[in-house]
C-alpha positions in Angstrom: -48.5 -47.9 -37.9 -50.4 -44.5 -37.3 -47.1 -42.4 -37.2 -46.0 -43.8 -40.9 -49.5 -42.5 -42.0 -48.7 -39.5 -40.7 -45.9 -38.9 -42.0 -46.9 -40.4 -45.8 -50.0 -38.1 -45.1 -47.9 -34.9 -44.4 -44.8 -36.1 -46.9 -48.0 -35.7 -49.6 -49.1 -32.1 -48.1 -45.9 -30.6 -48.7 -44.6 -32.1 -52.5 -48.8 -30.8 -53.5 -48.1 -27.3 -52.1 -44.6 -27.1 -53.5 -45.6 -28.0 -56.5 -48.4 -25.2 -57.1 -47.3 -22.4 -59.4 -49.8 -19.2 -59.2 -50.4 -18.1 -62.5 -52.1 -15.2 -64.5 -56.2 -15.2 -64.0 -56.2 -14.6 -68.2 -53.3 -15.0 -70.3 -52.1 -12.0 -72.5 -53.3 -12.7 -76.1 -51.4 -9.5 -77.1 -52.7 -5.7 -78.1 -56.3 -5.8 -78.2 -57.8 -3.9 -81.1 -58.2 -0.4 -80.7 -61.4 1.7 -80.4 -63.1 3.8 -83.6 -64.0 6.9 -82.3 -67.3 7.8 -83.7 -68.3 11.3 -82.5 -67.0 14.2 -80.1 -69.3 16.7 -78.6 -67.8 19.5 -76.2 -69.7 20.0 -73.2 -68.8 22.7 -70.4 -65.3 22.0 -68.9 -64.6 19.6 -71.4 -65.8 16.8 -74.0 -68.1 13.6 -74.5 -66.0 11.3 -76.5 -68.6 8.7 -78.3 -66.7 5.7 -80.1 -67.3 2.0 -81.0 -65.9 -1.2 -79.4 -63.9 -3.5 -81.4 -65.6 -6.8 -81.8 -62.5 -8.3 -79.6 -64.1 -10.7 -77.0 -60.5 -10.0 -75.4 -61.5 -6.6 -74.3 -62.3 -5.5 -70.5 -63.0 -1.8 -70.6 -62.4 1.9 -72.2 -60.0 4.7 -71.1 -59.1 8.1 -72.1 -56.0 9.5 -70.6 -55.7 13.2 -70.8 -54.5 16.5 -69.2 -56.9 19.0 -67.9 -55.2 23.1 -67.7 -53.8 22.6 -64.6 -51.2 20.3 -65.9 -52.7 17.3 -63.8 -53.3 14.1 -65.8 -56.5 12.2 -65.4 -58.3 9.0 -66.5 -61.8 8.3 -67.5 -63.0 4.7 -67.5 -66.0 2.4 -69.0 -66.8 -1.3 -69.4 -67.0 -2.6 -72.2 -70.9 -1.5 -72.4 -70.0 1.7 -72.8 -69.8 3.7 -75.8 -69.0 6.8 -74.4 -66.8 9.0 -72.2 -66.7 12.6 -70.7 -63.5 14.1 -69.8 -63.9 17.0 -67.2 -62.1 19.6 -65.8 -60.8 22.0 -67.9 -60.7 25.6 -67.4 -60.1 27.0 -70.4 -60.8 26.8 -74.1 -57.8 25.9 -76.1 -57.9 22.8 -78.1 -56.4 19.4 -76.2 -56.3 16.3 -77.2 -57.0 12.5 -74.7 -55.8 9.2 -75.7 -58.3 6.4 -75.8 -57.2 3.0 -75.0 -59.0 -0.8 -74.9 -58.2 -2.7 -72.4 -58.2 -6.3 -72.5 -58.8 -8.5 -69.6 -54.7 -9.2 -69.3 -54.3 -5.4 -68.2 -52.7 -4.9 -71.5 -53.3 -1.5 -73.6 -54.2 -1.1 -77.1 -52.3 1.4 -79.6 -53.9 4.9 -78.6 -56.4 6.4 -80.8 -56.0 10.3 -80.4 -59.1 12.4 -79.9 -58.9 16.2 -80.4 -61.3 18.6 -78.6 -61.9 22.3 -77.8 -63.9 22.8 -74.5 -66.9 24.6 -73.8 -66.8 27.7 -71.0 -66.2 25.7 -67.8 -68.4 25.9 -65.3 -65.7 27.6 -62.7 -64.8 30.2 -65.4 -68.9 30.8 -65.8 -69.4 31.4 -61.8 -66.7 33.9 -61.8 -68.0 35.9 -64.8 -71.1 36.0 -63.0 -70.1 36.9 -59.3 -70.9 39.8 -57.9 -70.1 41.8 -55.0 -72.2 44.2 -52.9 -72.8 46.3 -49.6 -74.7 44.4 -47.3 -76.1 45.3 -43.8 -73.3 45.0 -41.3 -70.7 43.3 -44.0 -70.7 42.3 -48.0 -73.0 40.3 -49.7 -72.1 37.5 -52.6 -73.6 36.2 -55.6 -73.2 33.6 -58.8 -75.0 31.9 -60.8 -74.0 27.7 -61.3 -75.8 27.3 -64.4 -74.0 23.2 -64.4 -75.0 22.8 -60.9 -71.6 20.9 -60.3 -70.2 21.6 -56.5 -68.1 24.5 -56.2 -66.1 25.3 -53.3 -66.2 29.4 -52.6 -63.6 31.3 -50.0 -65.3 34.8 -49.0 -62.4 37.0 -47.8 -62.4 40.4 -46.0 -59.9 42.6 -45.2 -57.7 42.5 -41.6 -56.3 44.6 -39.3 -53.1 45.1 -41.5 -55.2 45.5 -44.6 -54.9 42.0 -46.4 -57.3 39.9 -47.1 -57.8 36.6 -45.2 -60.8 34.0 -45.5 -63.6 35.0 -43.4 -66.4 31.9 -44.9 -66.0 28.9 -46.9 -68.8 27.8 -48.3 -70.0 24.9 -50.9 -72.7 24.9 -53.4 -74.2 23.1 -56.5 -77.5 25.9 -56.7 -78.4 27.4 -59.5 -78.4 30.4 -57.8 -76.5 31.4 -55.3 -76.3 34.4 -52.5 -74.6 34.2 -49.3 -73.2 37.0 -46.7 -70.2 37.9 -44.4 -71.6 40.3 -41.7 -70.3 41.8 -38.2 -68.3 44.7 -39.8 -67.6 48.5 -39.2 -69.6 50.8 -41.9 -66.5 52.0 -43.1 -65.0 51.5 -46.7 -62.9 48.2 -47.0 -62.0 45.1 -49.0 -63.7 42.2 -49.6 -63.1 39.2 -52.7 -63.9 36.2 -53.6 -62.3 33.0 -54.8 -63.7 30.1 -56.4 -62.4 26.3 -56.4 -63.7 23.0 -58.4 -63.3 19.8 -57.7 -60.5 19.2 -60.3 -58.5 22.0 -58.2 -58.8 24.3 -60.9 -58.7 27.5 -58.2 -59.6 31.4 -59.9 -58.0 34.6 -59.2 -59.6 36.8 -55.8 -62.5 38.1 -57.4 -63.1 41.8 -55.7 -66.0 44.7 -55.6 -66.2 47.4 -58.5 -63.8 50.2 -57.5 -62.3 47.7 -55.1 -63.5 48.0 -51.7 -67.6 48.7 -50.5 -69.0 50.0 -47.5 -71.2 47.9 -45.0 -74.3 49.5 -44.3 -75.1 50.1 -40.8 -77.4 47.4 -39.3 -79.8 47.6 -36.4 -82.4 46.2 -34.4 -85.7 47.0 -35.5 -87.8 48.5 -32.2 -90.1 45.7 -31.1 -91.9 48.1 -29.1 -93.5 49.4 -32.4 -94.3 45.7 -33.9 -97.8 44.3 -33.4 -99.8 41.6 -34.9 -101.7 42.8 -37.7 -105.2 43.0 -37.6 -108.2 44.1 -39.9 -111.3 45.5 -37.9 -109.7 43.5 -34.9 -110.4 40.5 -36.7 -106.8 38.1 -37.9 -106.0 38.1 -41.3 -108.0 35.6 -43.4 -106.1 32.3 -43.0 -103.9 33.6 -40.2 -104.2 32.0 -36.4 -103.6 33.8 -32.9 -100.9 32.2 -30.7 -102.4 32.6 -27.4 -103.2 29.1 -26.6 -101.2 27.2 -23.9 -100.7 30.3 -21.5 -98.6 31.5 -24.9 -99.8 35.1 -26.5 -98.8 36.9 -29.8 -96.8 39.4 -27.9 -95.2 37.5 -25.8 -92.9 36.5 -29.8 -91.7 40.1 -30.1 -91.6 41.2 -25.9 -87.6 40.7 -25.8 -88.6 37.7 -23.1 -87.1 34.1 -24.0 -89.0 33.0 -21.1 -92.3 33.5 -22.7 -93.4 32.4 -26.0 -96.1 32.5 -28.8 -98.7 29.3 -29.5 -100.7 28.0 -31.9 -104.1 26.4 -31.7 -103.9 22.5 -32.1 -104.8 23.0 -35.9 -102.6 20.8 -38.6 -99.8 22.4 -39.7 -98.8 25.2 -41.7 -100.2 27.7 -39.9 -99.3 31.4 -40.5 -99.8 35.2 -38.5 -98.6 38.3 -40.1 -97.0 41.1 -38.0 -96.8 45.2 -38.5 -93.5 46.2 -38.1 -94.6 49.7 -37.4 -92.2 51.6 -40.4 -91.6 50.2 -44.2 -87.6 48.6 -43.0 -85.2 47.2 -45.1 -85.1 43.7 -43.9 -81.2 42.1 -43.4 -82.1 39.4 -41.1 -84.7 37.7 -38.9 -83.6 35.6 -35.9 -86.1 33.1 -34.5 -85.6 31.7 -31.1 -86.6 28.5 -29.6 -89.1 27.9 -26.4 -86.4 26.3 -24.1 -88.9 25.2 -21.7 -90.7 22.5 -23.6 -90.4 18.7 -22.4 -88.1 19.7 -19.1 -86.2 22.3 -20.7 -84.7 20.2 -24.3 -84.8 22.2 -27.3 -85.4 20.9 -30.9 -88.3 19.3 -30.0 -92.2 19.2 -29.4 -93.8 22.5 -31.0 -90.5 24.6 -31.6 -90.4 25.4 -35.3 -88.7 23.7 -37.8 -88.9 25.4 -41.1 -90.6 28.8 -41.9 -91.4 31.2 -45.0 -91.4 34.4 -44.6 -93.0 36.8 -46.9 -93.1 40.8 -46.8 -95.6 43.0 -48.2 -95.2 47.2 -48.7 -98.9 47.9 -48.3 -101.6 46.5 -45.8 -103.1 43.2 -47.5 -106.3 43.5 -48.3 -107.4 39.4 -48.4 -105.1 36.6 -46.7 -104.2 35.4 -50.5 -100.5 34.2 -50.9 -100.8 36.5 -54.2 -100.5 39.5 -52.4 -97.1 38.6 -50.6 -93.4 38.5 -51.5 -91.6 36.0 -50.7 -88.3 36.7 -48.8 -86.9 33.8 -47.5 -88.1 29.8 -47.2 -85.4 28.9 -44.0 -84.9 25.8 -42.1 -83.6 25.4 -38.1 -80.0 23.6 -38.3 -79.2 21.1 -35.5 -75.5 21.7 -35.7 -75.3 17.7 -34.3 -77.4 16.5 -37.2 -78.9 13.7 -34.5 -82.5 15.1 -36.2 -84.8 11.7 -35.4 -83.5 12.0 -31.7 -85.2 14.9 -30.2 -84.3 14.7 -26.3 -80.2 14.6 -27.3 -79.0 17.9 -27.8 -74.9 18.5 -27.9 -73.5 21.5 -25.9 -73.0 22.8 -30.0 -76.5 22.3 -30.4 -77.5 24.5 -27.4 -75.1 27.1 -28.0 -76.8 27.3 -31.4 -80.4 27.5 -30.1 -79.0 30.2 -27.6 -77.9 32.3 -29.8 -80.9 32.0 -32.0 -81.4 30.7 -36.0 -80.7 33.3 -38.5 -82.4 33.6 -41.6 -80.8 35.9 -44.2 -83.1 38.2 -46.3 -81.6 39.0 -49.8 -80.9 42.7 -50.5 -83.6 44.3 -52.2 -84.3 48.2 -52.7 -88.2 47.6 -52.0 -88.7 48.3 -48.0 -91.7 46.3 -46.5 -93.6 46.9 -43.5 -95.9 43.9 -43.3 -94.5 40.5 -42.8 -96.0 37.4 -42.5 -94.8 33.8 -41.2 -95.4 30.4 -42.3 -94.8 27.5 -40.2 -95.0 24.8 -42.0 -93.4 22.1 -39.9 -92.3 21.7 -36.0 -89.4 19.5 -34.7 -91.8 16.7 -33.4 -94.2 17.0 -36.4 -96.5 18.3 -33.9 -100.2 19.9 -35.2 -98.6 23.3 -33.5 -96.0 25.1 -32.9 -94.9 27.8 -30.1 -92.1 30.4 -30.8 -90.2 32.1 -27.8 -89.0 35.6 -29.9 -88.7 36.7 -33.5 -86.0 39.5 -33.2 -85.8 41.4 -36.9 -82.7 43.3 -38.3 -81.9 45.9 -41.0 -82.8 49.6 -41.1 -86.1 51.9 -41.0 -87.0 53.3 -44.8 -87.8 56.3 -43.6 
């Protein structure tokens, strides 16, 4: 008696299955109605379309098909909340024209409503106007302005042994403004371009130097034997701190020793100390070194510094007011292994880094300064302190 119920049982399992069809979540009801396109307004790159939704309880969502100058087609897509969409991407500013579509919830298409547009000046075509570049100490030195802020991919080239150009940095960026450099060359004229990408692989012509090629300036090392911590009447400046807590010593930053190092009193952080480079010197550079003896040896951690302003000043200050300085640079120590919260794991990478010491770039400028002074404002442990090994400074004597 159990096996016929069984079988009945499974007899009914397999007519129920078999007779299942699978069918369409929502049924086509035809062409939904189309949009009415209310307003256009060009924007950089391309164009807001603003429009209104049919009162079609049928429709799902909004797109505009188009093709952006490089011959790619894209979409743009809303819900049906929306009342508006931008179309990005262009790189030029010739009139084009998208297709706006409804959508209803059956996947099916409306009738297209055409909407024509010219462009504003994309924001690729804008960084390139802008671009500039320059001789810089030991190699060239970029700039552009991003007044959209949108993320632009930048290849800086230089020239190689057979007198092409190859890519020497990639670099990405949505700043405003934007400066970066190439360094480690001969002072010797040569080229050196540029060459911008967006992220609709619009990609612009090698951007190079007026005249064509520039000539690195030569870069050195400043002579620490003529830096020293400046001092009024023997006294610190107002608002500066000595470092020679902890069997550390303000010379012991600048004595070409890794071994020994600078501290700073147990104070809360920022703390700041000014040095005298001895001659006005164009800046190019300033490397900072960590103390690699803190904690059994680990760096990134306990009191070496995190981030640092630097500020440079022509003439001896007069009063420790900020008003007096320039600022040059506002730089922050990379862990190349990003494991920040983690300060006793540091990767081979990271080491290497830490060995070779952080480098903080100072923009070109024609003013030479002889006085600079250094804000720490934060250490890797978020210690009160903080306790520099070396501060090695590049570029060349004014006079």
């Amino acid at each position: 008696m159990k096996k016929a119920v069984y079988f009945i049982s499974l007899a009914f399992l397999f007519f129920s299955c078999a007779e299942k069809q699978l069918e369409p979540i929502n049924t086509s009801k035809g062409k939904p109605a189309p949009v009415e396109v209310i307003d256009i307004k060009p924007v950089a790159g391309g164009a807001t379309i603003f429009f209104k939704i049919p009162q079609d309880e049928d429709v799902l969502s909004v797109k505009a098909v188009y093709t952006i100058t490089n011959g790619k087609q894209r979409e743009a897509v809303t819900s049906f909340y929306g009342n508006s969409l931008t179309l990005e991407g262009y790189n030029d500013l010739a009139e084009h024209r998208a297709l706006l579509y409804t959508v209803s919830r059956a996947q099916v298409l409306s009738d297209p409503v055409p909407a024509n547009f010219t462009p504003l000046a994309s924001p690729i075509s804008k960084a390139v106007e802008s671009a500039s570049i320059a001789s810089d100490f030991g190699g060239a030195y970029f700039s552009w302005r991003n007044s959209d802020k949108v993320m632009l991919t930048v290849e800086m080239l230089s020239e190689n042994e057979e007198g092409e150009l190859q890519t020497a940095r990639i670099v990405s960026s949505g700043l405003d403004s934007v400066r970066f450099n190439i360094r480690g060359y001969e002072p010797v004229p040569q080229k050196f371009g540029l060459i911008f990408r967006d992220n609709w692989d619009n990609v612009s012509e090698i951007i190079l130097p007026e005249g064509g090629v520039i000539t690195p300036r030569l870069e050195s090392q400043l002579d620490r034997k003529l830096l020293s911590v400046f001092k009024i009447s023997n006294n610190y400046l107002t608002g500066d701190v000595n470092f020679i807590n902890w069997e550390g010593r303000d010379e012991y930053m600048f004595d070409g020793d890794l071994q020994t190092y600078g501290h700073s009193n147990s104070g809360s952080l920022p703390v700041s100390i000014t040095l005298d480079l001895g001659k006005p010197s164009r800046l190019s550079r300033v490397v900072f070194f960590q103390r690699s003896g803190a904690n059994g040896g680990q760096y990134y951690n306990w009191g070496n510094p995190r981030r640092i302003v630097v500020y440079g000043r022509e003439e001896p200050p007069a009063t420790g007011s900020w008003d007096e300085w320039t600022e040059l640079t506002d730089y922050t120590v990379i862990k190349p292994s990003g494991t920040n919260s983690d300060y006793l794991v540091c990767t081979d990478e990271d080491v290497q880094a830490a060995q070779i010491g952080h480098e903080a770039s100072i923009p070109m400028s024609s003013s030479p300064y002889r006085y600079i002074r250094f804000r720490f404002m934060t250490s890797w442990e978020n210690r009160p302190y903080v306790h520099p090994a070396e501060i090695v400074f590049y570029g060349e004597y004014a006079e």
